[in-house]
C-alpha positions in Angstrom: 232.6 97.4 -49.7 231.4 98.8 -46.1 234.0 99.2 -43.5 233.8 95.8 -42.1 234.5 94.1 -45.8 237.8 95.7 -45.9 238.8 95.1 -42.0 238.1 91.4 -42.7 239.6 91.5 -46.3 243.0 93.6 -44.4 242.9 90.5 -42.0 243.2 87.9 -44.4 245.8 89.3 -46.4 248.1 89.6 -43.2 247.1 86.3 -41.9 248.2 84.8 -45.1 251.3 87.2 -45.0 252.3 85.7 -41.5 252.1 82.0 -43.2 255.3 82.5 -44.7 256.9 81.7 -41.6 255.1 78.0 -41.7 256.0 77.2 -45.1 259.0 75.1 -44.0 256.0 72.7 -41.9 254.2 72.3 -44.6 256.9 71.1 -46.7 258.2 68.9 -43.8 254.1 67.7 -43.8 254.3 67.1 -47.5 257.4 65.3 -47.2 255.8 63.0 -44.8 253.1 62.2 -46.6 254.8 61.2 -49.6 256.7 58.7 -47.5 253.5 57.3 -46.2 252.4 56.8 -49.4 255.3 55.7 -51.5 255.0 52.8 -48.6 251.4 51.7 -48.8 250.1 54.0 -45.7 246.5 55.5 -45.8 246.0 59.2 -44.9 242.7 59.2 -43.0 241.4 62.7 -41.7 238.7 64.6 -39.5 236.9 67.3 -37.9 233.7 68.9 -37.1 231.3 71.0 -38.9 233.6 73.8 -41.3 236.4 71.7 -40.2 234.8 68.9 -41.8 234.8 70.0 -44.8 238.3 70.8 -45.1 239.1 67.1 -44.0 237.0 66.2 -46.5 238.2 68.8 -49.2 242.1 67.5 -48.5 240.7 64.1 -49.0 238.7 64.9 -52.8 241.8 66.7 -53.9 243.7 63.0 -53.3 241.8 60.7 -54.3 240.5 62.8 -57.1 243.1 64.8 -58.3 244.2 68.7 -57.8 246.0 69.5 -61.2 247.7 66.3 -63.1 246.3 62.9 -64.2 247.7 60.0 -62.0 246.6 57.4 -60.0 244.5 58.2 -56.5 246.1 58.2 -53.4 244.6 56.5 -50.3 242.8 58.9 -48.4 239.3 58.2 -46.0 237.6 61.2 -44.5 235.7 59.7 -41.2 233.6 62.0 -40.8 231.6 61.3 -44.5 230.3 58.2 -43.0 227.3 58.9 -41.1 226.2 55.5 -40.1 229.6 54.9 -38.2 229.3 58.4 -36.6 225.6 58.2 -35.7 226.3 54.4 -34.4 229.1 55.6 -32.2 227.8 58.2 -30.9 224.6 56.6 -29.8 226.2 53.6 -28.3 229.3 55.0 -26.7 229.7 59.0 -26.4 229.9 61.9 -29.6 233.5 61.8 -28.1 234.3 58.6 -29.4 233.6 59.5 -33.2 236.4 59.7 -34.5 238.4 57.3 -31.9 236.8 54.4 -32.0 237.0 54.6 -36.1 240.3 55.6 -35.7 241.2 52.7 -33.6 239.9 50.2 -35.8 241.6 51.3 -39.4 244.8 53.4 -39.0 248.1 51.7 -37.5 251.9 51.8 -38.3 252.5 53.8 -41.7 249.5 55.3 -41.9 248.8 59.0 -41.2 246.1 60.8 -39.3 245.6 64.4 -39.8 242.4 66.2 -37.5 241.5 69.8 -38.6 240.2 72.2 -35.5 240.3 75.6 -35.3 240.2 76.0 -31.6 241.9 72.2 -30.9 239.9 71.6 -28.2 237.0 69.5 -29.2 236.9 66.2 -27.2 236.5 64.0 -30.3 239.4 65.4 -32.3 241.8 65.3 -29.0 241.0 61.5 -28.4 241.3 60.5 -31.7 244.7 62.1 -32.3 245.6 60.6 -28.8 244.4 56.7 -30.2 246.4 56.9 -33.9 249.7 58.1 -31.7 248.9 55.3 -29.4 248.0 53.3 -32.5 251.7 54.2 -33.9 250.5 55.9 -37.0 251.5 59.3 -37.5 249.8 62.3 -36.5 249.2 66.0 -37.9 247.1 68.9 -36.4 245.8 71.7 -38.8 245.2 74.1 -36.2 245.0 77.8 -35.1 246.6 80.1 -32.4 249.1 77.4 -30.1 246.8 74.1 -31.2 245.1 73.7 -28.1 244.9 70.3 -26.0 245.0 68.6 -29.4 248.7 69.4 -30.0 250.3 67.7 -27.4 248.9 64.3 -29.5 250.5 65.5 -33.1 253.4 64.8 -34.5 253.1 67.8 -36.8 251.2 71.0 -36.0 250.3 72.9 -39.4 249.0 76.2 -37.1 247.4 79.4 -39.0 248.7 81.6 -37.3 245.4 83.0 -35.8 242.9 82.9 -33.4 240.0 83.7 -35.3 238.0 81.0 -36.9 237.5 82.6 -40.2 241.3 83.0 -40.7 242.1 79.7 -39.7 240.1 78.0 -42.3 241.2 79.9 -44.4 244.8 79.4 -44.4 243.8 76.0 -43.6 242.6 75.9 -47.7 245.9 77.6 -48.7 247.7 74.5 -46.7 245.9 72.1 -48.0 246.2 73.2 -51.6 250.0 73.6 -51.1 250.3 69.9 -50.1 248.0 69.2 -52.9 250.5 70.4 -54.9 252.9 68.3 -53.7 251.4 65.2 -53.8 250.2 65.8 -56.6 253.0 66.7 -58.8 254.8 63.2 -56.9 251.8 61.1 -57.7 252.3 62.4 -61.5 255.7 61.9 -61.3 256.2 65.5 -62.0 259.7 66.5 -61.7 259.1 70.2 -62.9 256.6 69.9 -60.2 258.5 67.7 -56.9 259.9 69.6 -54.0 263.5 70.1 -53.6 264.8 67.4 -51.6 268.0 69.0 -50.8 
């Protein structure tokens, strides 16, 4: 590998090194999740472009399934729905994407998570700020301090970096790890649960 390979394969390694210190939000995230879904809530997440796709990979792994056979669990990625997006944006403003959809499906119970690495895109901030207002529950995955975005989440999931590569990254590794979780609880895995105590 040339010089460069190894500085950003030395990065990664001590960004994910530095994630032990969020392992206890993750399982607090986890935790949270299960609740919403052992009471009937719907998980519903977002972001743009790279960020997208993790919102949408979180979603696949739960409605799909990461490791066990067991029944789905209610999960809608917003931004897979391009006549909504493409409707929104061209009647109201790119900013109300994710709010506006936001606004009409996910209330009380149900849980919103936005994925941004810099937290500062307009459409993620205001849809975050509608589901609080909404009273569902929020979540950032984020990167450095969350931006503008975190003071509308209930629980910030932060890789601790600045750098947009790392971020999604550890991003992948978070999402697995509640994978994991929600998975092993969907199967009603108890080799598999989280320790409760």
């Amino acid at each position: 590998m040339t010089d460069w390979m190894t500085d950003q394969l030395t990065d990664h390694v001590e960004t994910a090194r530095a994630m032990g210190a969020r392992l206890s939000s993750v399982r607090q995230v986890g935790k949270v999740l299960i609740e919403a879904f052992a009471d009937g809530g719907t998980l519903f997440t977002f972001g743009n472009g790279g960020s997208a796709a993790d919102a949408q990979h979180f979603t696949g792994e739960l409605v799909g399934h990461y490791r066990r056979d067991r029944k789905p669990l209610p999960a809608v990625t917003l931004s897979t729905d391009p006549t909504s997006m493409t409707c929104i944006a061209n009647d109201y403003d790119y900013s109300d994407v994710f709010a506006r959809q936001v606004d009409a499906l996910a209330g009380p119970g149900d849980v919103v998570a936005a994925f941004t690495t810099s937290g500062r895109s307009p459409n993620v901030v205001s849809a975050l700020q509608v589901a609080r207002r909404n009273g569902a529950t929020t979540i950032l995955f984020g990167g450095g301090d969350g931006g503008p975005a975190r003071e509308h989440a209930d629980y910030l999931l932060l890789s601790p970096s600045t750098r947009t590569p790392r971020i999604q990254e550890m991003h992948t590794l978070m999402l697995h790890m509640l994978s994991e979780m929600l998975d092993a609880w969907a199967a009603g895995d108890e080799a598999g649960r989280e320790d409760e105590a």
